[in-house]
C-alpha positions as CSV (number, residue, x, y, z in Angstrom):
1,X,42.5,-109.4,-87.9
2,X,39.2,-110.4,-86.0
3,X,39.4,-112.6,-82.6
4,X,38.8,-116.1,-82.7
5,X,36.0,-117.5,-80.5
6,X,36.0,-120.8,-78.4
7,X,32.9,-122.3,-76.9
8,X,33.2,-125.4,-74.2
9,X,29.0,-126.1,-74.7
10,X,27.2,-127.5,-71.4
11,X,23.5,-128.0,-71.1
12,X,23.4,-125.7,-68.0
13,X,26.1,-123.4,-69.1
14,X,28.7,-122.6,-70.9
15,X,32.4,-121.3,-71.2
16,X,33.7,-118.6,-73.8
17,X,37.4,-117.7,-74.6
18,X,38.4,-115.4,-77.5
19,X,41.4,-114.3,-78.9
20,X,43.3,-111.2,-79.1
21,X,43.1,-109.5,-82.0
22,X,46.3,-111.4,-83.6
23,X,44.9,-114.4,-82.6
24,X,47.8,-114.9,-80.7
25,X,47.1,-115.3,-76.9
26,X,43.6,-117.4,-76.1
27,X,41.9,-115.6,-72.7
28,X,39.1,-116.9,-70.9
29,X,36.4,-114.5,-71.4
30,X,32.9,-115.7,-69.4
31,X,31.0,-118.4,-68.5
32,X,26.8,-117.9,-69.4
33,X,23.9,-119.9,-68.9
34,X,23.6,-122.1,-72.2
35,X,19.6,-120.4,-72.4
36,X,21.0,-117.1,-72.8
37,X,24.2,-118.0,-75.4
38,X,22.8,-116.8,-78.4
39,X,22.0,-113.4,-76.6
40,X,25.1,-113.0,-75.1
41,X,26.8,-113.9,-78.8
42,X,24.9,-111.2,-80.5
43,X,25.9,-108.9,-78.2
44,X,29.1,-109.5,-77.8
45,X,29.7,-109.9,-82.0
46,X,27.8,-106.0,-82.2
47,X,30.6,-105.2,-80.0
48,X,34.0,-107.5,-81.1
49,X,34.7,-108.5,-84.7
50,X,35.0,-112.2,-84.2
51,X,35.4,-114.4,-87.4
52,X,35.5,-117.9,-85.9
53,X,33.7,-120.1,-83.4
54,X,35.0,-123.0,-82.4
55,X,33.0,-125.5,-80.6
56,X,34.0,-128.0,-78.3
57,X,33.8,-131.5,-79.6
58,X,32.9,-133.8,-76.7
59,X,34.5,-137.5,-77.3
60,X,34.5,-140.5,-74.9
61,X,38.3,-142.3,-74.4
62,X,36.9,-144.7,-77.9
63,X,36.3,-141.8,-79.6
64,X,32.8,-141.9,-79.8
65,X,30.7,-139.0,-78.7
66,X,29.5,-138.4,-75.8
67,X,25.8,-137.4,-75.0
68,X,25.8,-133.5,-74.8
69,X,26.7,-134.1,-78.9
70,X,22.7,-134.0,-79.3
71,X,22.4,-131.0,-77.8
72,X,25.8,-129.2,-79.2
73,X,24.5,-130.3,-82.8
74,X,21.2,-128.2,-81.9
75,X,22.8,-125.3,-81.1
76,X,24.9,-125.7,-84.0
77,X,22.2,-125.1,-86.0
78,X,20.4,-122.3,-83.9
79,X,23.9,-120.7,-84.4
80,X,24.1,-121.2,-88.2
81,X,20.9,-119.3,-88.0
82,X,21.6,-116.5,-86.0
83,X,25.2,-116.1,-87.9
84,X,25.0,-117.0,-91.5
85,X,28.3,-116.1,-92.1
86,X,30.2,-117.1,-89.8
87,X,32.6,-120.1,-89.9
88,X,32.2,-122.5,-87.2
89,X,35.3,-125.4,-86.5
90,X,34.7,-128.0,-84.1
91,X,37.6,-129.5,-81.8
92,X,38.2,-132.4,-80.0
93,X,37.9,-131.1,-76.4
94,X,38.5,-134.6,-74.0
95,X,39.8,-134.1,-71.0
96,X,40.0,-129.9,-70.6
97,X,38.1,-130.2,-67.8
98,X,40.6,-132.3,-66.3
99,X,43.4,-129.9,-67.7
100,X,40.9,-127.5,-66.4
101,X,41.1,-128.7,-62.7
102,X,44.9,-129.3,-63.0
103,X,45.6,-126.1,-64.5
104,X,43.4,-124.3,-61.1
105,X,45.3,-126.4,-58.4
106,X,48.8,-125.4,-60.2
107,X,47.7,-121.8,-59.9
108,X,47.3,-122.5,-56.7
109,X,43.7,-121.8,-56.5
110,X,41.8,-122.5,-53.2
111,X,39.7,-125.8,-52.6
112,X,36.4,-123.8,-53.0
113,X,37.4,-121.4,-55.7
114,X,38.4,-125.2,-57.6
115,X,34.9,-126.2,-57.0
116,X,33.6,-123.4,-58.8
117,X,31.8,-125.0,-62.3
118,X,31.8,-121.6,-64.2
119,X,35.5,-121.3,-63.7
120,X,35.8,-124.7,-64.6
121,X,33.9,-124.2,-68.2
122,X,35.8,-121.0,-69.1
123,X,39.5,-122.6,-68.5
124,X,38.3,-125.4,-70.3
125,X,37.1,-123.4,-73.4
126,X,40.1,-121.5,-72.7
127,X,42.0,-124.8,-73.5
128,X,40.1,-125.5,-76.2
129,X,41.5,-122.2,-77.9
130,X,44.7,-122.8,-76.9
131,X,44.7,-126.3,-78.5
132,X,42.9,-124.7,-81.8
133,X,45.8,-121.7,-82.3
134,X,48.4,-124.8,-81.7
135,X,47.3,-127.1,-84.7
136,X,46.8,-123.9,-86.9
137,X,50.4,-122.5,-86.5
């Protein structure tokens, strides 16, 4: 089976988690500035066989999207261009980085290592995969 791929989109950067190859157990892989995420993609895709992105779907508490959705919908189709084949889901991500946060403080990371944004955006994608692999079981 190929690896599953989650993305948790910022405008400055942005958190990847994958799969294992039974699309079992979702692992935070990196965090990488958002100008550089089609780079780092095609890389990593020459490299891992990956046959699904899902992308974070950004929602305020009504439901309604939030802001970055501009942005996420342009890469979208920057993605779709770069990978014609590959699927692409979307999931509802609100509050991961609040799990995100939570998730640090039980692990008993430090104050400063908490404040740490890139770690932040990879739990939080991690999440998001985590969430995904729930609903499809």
């Amino acid at each position: 089976m190929a690896r599953l791929l989650a993305i948790d989109f910022g405008t400055k950067r942005t958190g990847i988690a994958i799969t294992d190859e039974m699309q079992i157990i979702a692992s935070g892989l990196t965090t990488v500035s958002t100008k550089d995420l089609i780079s780092f993609l095609k890389d990593y895709f020459a490299k891992e066989d990956v046959e699904l992105i899902i992308i974070g779907e950004p929602k305020q508490k009504d439901g309604t999207h939030s802001d970055v959705e501009v942005c996420i919908k342009n890469f979208i189709l920057k993605l779709v261009k770069a990978f014609p084949t590959l699927r692409i889901e979307r999931m509802d991500e609100r509050f991961t980085s609040k799990i995100a946060l939570k998730t640090m403080i039980e692990s008993g990371l430090s104050k400063k290592k908490r404040q740490n944004k890139s770690l932040v955006d990879e739990i939080s994608a991690t999440i998001i995969l985590q969430d995904y692999l729930k609903i499809k079981q």
